[in-house]
FILUMGU-634359 format. One record per residue: residue number from 1; z, x, y of N, C-alpha, C, O in turn. Coordinates in nm, 3 decimals, always signed. Each point is the difference from the previous one (the first is absolute). Example, Ala and Ser with C-alpha at 12.3 -4.5 7.8 and 13.67 -1.06 7.14 Angstrom:
i; n_pz; n_px; n_py; ca_pz; ca_px; ca_py; c_pz; c_px; c_py; o_pz; o_px; o_py
1; +0.780; +1.319; -0.569; +0.000; -0.089; +0.119; +0.000; +0.090; +0.120; +0.066; +0.104; -0.002 .
2; -0.138; -0.139; +0.107; +0.006; +0.082; +0.119; +0.073; -0.077; +0.109; +0.017; +0.051; +0.111 .
REM end
This chain:
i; n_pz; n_px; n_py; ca_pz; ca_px; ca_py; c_pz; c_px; c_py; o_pz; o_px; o_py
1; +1.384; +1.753; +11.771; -0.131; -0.058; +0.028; -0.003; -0.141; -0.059; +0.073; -0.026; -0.096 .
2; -0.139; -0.049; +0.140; +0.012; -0.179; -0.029; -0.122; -0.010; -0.073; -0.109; +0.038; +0.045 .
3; +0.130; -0.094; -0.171; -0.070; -0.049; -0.111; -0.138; -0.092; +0.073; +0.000; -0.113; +0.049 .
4; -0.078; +0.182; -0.061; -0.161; -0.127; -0.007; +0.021; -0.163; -0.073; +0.046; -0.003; -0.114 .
5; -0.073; -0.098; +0.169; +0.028; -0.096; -0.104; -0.138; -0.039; +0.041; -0.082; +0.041; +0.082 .
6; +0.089; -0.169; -0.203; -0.119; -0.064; +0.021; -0.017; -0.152; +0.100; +0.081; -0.092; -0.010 .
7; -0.174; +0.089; +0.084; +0.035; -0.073; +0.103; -0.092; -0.171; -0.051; -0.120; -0.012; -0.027 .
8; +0.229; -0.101; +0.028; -0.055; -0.104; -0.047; -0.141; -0.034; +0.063; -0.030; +0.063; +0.102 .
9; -0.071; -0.167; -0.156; -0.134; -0.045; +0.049; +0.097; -0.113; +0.137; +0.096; -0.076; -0.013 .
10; -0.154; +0.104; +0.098; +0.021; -0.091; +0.123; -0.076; -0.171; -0.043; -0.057; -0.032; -0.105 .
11; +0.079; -0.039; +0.211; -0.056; -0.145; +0.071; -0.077; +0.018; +0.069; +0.020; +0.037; +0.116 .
12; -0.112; -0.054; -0.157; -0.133; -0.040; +0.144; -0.012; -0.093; +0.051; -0.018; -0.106; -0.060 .
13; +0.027; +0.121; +0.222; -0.040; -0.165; +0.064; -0.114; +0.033; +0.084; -0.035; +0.118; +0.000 .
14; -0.049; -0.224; +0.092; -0.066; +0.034; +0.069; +0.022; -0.097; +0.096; -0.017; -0.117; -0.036 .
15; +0.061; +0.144; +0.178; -0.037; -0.112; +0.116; -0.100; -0.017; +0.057; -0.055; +0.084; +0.072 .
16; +0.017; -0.191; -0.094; -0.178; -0.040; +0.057; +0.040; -0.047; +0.142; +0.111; -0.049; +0.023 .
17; -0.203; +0.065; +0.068; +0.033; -0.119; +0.145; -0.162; -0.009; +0.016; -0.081; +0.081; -0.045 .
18; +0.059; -0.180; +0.108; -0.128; -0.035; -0.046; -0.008; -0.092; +0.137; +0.095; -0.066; +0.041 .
19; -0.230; +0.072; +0.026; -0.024; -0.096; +0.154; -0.051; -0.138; -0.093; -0.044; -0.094; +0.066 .
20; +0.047; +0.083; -0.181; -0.030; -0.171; -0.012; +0.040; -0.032; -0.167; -0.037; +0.064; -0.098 .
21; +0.098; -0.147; +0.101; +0.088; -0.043; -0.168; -0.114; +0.026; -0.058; +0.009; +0.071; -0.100 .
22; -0.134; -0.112; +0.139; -0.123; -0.040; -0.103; +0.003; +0.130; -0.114; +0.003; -0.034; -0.118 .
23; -0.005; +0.198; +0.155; -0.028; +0.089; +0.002; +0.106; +0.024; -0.106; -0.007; +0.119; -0.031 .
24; +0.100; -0.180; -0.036; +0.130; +0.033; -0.065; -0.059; -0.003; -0.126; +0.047; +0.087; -0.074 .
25; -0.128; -0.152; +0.027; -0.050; -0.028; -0.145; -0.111; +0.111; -0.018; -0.024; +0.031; -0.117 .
26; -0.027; +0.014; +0.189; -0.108; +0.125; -0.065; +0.059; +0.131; +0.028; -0.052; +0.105; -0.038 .
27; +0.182; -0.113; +0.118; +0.092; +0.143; +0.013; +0.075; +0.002; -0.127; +0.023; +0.108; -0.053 .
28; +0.029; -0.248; -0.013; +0.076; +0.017; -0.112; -0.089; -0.007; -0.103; +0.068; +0.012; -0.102 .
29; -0.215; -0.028; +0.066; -0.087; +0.042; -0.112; -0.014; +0.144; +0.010; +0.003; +0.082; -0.091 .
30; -0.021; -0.061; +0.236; -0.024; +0.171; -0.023; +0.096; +0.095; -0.050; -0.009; +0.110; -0.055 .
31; +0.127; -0.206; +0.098; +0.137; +0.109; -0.013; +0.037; -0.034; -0.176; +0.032; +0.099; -0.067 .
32; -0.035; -0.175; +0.028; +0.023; -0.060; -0.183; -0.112; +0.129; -0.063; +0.027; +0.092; -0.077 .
33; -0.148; -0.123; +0.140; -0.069; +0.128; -0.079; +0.011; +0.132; -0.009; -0.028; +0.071; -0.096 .
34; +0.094; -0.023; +0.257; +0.037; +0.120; -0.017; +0.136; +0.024; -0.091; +0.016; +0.094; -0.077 .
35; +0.044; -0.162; +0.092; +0.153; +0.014; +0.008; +0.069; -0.054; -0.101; +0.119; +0.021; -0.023 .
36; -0.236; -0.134; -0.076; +0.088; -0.069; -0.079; +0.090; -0.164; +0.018; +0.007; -0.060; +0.107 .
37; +0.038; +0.025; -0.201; +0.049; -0.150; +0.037; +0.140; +0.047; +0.112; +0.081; +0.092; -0.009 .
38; -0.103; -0.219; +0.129; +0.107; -0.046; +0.065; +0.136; -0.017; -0.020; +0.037; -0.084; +0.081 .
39; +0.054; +0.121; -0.148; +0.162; -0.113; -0.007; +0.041; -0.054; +0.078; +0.089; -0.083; -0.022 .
40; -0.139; +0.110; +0.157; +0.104; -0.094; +0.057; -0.089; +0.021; +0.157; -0.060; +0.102; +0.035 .
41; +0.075; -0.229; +0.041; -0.121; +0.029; +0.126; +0.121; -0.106; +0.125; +0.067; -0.103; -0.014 .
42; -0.091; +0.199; +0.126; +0.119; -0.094; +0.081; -0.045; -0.121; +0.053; -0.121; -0.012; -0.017 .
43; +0.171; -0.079; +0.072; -0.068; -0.115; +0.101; -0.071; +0.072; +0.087; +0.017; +0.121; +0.007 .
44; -0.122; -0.198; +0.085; -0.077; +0.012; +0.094; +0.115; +0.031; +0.109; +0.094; -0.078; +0.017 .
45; -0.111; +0.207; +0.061; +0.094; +0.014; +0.095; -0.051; +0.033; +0.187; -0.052; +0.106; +0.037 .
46; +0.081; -0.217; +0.050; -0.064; -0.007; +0.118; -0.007; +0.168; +0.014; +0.087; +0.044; -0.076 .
47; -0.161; +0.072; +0.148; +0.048; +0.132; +0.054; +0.040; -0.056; +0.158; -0.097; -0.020; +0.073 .
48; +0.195; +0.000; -0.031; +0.002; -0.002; +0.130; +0.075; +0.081; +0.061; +0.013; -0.019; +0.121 .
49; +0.071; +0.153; -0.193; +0.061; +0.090; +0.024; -0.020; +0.105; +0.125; +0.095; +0.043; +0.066 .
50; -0.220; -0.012; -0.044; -0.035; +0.052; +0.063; -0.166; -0.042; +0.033; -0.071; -0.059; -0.082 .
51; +0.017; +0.110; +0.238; -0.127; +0.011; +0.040; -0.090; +0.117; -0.028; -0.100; +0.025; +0.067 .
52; +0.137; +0.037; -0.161; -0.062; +0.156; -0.033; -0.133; +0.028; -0.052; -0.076; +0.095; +0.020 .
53; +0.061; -0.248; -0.125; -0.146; +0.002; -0.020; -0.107; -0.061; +0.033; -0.114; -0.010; -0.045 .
54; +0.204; -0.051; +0.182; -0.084; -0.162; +0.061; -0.171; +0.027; -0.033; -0.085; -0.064; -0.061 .
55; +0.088; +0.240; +0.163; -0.118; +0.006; +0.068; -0.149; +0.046; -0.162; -0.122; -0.006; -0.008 .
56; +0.210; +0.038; -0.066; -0.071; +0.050; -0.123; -0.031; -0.125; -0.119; -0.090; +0.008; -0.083 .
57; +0.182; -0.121; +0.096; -0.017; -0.085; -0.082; +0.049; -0.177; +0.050; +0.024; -0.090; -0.080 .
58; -0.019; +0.078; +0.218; +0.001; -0.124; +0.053; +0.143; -0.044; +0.019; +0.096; +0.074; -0.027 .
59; -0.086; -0.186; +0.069; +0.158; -0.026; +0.063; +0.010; -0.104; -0.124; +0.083; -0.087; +0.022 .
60; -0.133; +0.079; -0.118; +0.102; -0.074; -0.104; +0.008; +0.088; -0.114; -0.109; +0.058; +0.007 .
61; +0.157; -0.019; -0.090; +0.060; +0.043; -0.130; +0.068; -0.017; -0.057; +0.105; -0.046; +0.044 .
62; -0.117; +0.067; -0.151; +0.136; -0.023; -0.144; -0.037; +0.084; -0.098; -0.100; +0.064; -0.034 .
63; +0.237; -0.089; -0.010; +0.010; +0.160; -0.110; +0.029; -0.095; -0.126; +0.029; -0.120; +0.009 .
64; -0.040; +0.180; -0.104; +0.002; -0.038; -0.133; +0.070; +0.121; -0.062; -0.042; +0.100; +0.058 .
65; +0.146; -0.062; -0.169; +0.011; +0.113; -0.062; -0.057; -0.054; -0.171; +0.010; -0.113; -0.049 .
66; -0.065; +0.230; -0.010; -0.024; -0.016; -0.167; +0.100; +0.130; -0.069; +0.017; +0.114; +0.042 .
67; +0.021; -0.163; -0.129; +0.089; +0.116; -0.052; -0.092; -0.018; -0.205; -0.042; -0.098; -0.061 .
68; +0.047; +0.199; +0.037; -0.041; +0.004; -0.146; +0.007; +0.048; -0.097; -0.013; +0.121; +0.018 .
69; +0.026; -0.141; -0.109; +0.083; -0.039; -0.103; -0.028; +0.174; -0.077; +0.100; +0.068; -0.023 .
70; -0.199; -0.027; -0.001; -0.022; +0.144; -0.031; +0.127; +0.046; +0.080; +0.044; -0.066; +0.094 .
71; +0.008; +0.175; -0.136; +0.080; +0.094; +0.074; -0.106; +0.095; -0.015; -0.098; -0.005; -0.074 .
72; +0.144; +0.124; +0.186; -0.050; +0.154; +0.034; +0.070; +0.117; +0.033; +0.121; +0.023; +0.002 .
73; -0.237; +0.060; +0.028; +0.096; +0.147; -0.004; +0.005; +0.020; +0.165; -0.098; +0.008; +0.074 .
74; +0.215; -0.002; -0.045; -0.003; +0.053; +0.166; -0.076; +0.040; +0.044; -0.043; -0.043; +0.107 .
75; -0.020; +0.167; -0.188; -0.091; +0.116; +0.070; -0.128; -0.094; +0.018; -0.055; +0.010; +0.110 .
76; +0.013; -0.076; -0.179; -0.121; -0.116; +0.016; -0.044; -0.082; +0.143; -0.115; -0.041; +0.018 .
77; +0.237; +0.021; +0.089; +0.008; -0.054; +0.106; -0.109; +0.045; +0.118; -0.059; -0.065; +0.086 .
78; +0.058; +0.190; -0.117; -0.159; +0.059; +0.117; -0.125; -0.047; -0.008; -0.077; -0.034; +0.090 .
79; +0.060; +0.037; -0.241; -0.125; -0.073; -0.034; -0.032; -0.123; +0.035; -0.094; -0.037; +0.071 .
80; +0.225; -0.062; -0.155; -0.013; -0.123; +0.061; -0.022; -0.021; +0.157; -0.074; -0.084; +0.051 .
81; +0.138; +0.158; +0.001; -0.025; -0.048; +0.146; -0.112; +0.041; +0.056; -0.041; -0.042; +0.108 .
82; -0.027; +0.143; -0.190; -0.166; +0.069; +0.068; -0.105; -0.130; -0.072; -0.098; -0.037; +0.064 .
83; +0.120; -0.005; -0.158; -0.038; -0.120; -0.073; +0.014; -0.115; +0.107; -0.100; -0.044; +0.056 .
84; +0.239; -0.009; -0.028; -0.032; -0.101; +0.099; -0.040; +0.027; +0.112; -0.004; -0.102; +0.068 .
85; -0.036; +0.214; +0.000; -0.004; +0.039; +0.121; -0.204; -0.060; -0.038; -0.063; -0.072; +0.077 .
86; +0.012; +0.124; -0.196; -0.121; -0.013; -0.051; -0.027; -0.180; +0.001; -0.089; -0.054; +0.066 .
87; +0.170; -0.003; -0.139; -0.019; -0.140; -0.010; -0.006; -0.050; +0.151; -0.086; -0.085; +0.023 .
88; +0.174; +0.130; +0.094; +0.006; -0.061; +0.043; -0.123; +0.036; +0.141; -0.023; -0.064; +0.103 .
89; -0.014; +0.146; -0.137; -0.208; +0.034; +0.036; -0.076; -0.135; -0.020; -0.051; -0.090; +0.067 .
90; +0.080; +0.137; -0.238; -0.129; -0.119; -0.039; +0.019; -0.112; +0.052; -0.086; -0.053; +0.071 .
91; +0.247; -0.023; -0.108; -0.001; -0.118; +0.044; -0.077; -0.012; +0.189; -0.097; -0.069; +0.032 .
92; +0.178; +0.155; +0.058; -0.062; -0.020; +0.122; -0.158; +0.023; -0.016; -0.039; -0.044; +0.108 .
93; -0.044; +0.075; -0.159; -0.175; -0.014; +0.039; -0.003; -0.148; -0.077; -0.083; -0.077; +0.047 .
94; +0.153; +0.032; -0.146; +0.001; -0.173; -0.029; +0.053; -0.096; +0.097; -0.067; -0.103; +0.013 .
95; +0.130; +0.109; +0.030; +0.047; -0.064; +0.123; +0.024; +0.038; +0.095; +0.118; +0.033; +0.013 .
96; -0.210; -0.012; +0.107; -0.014; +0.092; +0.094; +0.053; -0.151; +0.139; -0.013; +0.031; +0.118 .
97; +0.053; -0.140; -0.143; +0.044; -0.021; +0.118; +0.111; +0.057; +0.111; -0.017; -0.023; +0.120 .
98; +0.111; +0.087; -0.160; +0.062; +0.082; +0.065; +0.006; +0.162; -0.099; -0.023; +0.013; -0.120 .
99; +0.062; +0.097; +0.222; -0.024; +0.148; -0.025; +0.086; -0.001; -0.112; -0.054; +0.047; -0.101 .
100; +0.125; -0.069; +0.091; +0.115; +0.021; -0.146; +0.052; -0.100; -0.075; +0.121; -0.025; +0.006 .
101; -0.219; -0.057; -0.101; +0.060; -0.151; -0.021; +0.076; +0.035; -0.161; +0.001; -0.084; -0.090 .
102; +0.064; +0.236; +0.076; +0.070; -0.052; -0.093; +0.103; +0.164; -0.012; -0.059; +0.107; -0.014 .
103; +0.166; -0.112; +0.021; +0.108; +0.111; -0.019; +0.085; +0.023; -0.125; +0.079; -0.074; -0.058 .
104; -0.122; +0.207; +0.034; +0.106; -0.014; -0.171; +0.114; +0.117; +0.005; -0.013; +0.120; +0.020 .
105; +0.113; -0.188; -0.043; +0.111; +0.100; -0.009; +0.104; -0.013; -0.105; +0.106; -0.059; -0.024 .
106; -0.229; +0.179; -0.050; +0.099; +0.057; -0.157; +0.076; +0.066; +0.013; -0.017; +0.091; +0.082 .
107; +0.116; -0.100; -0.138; +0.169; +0.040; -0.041; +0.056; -0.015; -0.117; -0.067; -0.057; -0.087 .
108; +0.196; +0.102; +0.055; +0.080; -0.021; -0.142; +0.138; +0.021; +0.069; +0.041; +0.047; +0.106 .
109; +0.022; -0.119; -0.241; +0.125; -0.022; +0.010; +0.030; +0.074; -0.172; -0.062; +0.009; -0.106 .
110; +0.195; +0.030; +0.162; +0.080; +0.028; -0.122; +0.107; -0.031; +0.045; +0.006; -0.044; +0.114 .
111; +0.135; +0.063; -0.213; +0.098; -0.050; -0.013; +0.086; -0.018; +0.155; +0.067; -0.091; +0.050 .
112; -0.110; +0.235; -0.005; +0.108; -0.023; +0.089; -0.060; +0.013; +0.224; +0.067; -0.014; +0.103 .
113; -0.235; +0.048; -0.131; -0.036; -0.050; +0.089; -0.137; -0.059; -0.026; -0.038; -0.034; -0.112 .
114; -0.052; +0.021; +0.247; -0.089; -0.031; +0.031; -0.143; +0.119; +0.049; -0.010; +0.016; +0.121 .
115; -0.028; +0.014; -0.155; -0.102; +0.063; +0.080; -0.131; -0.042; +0.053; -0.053; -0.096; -0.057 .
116; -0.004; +0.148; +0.151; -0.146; -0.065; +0.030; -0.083; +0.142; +0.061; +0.036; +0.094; +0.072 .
117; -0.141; -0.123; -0.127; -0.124; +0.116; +0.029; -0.079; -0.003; +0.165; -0.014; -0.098; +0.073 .
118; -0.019; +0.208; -0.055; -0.027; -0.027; +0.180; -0.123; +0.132; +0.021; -0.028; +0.085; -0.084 .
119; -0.021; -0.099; +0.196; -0.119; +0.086; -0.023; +0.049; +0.046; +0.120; -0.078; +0.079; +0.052 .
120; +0.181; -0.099; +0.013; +0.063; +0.013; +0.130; +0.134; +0.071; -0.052; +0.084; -0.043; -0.079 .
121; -0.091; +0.212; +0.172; +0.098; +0.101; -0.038; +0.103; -0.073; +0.137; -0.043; -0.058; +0.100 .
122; +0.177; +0.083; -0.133; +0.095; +0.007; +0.077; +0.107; +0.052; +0.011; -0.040; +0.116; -0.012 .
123; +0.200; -0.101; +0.032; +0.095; +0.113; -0.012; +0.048; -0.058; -0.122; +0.052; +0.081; -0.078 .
124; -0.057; -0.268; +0.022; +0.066; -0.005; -0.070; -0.069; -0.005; -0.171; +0.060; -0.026; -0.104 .
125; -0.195; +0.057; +0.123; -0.063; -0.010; -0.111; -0.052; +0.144; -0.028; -0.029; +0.091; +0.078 .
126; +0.027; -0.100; -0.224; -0.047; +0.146; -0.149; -0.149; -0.036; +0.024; -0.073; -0.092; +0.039 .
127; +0.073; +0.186; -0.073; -0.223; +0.073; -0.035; +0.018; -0.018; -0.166; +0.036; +0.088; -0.079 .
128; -0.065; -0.199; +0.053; -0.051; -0.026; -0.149; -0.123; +0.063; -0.024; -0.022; -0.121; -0.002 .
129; -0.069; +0.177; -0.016; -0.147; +0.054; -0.033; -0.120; -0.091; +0.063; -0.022; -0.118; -0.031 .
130; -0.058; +0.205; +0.135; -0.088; -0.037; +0.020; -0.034; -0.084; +0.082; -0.098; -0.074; +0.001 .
131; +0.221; +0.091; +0.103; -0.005; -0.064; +0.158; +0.083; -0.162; -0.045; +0.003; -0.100; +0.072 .
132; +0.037; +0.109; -0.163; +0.127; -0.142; -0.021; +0.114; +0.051; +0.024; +0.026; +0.120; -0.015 .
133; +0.046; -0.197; +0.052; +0.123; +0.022; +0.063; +0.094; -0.092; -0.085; -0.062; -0.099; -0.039 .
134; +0.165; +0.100; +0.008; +0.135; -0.078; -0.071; +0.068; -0.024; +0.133; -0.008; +0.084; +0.089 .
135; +0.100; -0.240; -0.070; +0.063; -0.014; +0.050; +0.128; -0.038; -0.088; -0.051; -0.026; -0.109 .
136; +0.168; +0.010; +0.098; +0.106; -0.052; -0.052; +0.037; -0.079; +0.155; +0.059; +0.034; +0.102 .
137; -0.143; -0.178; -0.156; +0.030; -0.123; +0.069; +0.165; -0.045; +0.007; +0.072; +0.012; +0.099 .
138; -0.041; -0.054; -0.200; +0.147; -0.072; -0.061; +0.086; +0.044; -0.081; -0.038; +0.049; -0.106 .
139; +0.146; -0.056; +0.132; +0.071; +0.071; -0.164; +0.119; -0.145; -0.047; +0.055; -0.085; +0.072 .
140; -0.050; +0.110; -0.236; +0.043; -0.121; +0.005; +0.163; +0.058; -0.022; +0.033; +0.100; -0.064 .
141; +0.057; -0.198; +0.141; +0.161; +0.026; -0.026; +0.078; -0.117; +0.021; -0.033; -0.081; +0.087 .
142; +0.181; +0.057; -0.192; +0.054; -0.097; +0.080; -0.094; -0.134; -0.053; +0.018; -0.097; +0.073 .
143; -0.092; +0.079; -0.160; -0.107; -0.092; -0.085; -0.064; -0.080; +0.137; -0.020; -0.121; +0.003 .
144; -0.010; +0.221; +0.119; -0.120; -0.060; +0.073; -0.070; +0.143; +0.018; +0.032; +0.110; -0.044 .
145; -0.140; -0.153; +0.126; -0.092; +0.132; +0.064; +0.066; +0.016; +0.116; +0.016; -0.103; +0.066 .
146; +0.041; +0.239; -0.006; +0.040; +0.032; +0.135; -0.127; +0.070; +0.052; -0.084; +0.030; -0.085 .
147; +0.061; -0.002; +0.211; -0.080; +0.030; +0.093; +0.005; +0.146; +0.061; +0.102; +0.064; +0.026 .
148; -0.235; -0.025; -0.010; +0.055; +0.130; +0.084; -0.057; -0.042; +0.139; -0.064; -0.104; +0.014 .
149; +0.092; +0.200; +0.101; -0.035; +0.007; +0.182; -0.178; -0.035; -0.050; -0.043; -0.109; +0.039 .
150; -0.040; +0.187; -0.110; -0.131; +0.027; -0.014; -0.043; -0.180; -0.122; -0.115; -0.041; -0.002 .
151; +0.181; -0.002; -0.045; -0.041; -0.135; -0.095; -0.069; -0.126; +0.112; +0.059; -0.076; +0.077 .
152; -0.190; +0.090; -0.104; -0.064; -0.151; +0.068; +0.081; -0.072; -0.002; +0.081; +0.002; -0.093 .
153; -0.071; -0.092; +0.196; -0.001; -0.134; +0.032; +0.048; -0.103; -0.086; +0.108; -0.056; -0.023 .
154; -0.290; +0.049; -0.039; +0.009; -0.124; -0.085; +0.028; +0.048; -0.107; +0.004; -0.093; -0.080 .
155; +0.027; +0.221; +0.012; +0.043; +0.052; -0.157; +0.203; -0.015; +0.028; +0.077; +0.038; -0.089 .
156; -0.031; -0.094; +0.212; +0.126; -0.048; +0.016; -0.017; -0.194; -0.016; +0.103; -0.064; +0.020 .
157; -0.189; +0.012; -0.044; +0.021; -0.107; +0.004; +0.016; -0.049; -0.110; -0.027; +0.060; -0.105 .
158; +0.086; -0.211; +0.113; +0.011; -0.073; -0.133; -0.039; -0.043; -0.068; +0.063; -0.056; -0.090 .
159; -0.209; +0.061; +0.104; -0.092; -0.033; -0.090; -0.045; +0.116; -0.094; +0.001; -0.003; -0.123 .
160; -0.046; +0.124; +0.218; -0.041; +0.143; -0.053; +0.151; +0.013; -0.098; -0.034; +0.056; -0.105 .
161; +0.176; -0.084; +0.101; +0.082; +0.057; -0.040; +0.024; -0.113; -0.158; +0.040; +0.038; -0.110 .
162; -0.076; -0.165; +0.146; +0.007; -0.021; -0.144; -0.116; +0.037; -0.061; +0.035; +0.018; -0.117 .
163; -0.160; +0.007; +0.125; -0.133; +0.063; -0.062; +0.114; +0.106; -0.069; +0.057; -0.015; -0.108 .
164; -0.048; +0.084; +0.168; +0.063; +0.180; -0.070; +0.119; -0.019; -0.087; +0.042; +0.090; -0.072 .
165; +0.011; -0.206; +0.080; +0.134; -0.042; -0.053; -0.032; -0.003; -0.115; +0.036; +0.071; -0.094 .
166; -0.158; -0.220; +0.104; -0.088; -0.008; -0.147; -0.047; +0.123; -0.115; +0.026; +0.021; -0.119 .
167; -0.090; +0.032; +0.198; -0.066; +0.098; -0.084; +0.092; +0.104; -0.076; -0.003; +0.031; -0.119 .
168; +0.113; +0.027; +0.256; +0.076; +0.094; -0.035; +0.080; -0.049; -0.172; +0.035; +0.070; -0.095 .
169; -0.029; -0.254; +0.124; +0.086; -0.050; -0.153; -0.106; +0.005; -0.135; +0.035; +0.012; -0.118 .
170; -0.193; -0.025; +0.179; -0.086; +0.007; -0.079; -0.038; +0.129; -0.040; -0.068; +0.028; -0.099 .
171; +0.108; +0.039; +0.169; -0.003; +0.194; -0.031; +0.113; +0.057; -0.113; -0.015; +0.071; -0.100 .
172; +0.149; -0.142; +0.169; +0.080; +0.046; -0.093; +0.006; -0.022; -0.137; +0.050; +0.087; -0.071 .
173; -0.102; -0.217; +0.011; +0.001; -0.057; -0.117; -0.153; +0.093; -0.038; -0.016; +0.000; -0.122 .
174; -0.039; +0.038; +0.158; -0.120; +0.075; -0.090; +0.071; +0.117; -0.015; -0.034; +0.070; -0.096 .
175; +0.144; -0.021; +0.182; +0.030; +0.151; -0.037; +0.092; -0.007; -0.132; +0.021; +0.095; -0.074 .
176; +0.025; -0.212; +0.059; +0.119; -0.074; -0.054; -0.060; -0.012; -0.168; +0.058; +0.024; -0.106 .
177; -0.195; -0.069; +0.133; -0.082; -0.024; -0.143; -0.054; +0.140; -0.060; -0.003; +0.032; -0.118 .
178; -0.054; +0.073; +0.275; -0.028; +0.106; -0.091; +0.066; +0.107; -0.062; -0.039; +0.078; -0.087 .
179; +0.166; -0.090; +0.155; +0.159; +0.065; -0.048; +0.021; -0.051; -0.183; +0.026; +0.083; -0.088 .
180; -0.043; -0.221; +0.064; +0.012; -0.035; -0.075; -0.125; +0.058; -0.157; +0.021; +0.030; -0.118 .
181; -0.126; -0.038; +0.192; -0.134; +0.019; -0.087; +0.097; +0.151; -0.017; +0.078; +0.018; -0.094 .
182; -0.094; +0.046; +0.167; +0.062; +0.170; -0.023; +0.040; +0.058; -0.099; -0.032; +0.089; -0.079 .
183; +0.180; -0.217; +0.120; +0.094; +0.009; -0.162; -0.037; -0.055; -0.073; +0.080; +0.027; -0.089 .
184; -0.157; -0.101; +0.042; -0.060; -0.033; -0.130; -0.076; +0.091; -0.045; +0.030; +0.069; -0.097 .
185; -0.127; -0.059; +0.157; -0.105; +0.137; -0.062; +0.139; +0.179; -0.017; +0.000; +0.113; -0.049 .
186; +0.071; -0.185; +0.112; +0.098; +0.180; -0.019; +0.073; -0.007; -0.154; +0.007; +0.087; -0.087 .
187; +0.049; -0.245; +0.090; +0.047; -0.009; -0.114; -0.085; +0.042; -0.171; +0.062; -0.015; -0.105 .
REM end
């Protein structure tokens, strides 16, 4: 029988896409309060990947990712995403020019992939609790992210891939520091 271990605190990121830049600064106050300070936030990124949300949030968009600096516990990921699914209510009755002027998609990373939360069941996604779904987006090998048949689009591009690059180096050095705190307090 295989030993239980204990499973490290993950990376939280969140991808915002948003129908107007303006909207980026009160998604990232809301998200700092829930969530804690930022480390690291990607460039402004055109969405032109696909037409999927034209009709829900207009023919221009851009995504932004925030990643932050708290780590968490895996199992935490349902919430968060019933949380942004909540934020992203309120924000639409604040800015009601188009039906969906703001999309949040929480996820974590650990060492060796990517995951992202979905409220949408499919063959290739887990029933996390409470109608969230886990996807394993990316896995990292070979010191890049490879792709699966089911990986978006734009989570293959080069912008989305240095974001994750970042963080994943900004992830490792916290696991790196709390490895360290460990053995001190063990000693």
């Amino acid at each position: 029988m295989g030993a239980i271990r204990q499973f490290n605190p993950v990376k939280l990121f969140i991808g915002v896409l948003v129908s107007h830049s303006k909207l980026i600064s009160e998604v990232e106050k809301r998200l700092l309060a829930a969530y804690g300070p930022i480390d690291h936030r990607s460039p402004l990124i055109p969405f032109d990947f696909t037409d999927y949300y034209e009709a829900e949030m207009g023919d221009i968009i851009d995504r932004v990712f925030f990643s932050f600096e708290r780590l968490i516990e895996a199992d935490h990921l349902p919430e968060i995403k019933r949380e942004t699914n909540r934020l992203e209510k309120e924000l639409a009755a604040l800015f009601s020019s188009v039906k969906r002027p703001v999309n949040l998609d929480p996820g974590y990373m650990e060492q060796a992939k990517v995951i992202l939360a979905s409220t949408k069941n499919f063959y290739h996604r887990l029933h996390l609790s409470g109608g969230i779904f886990g996807e394993v987006t990316m896995h990292f090998k070979n010191n890049t992210y490879q792709f699966f048949p089911w990986t978006y689009p734009d989570y293959q591009s080069k912008e989305y891939q240095e974001f994750f690059l970042k963080i994943r180096h900004i992830y490792r050095a916290q696991l790196r520091t709390m490895c360290a705190l460990n053995q001190e307090d063990a000693s």
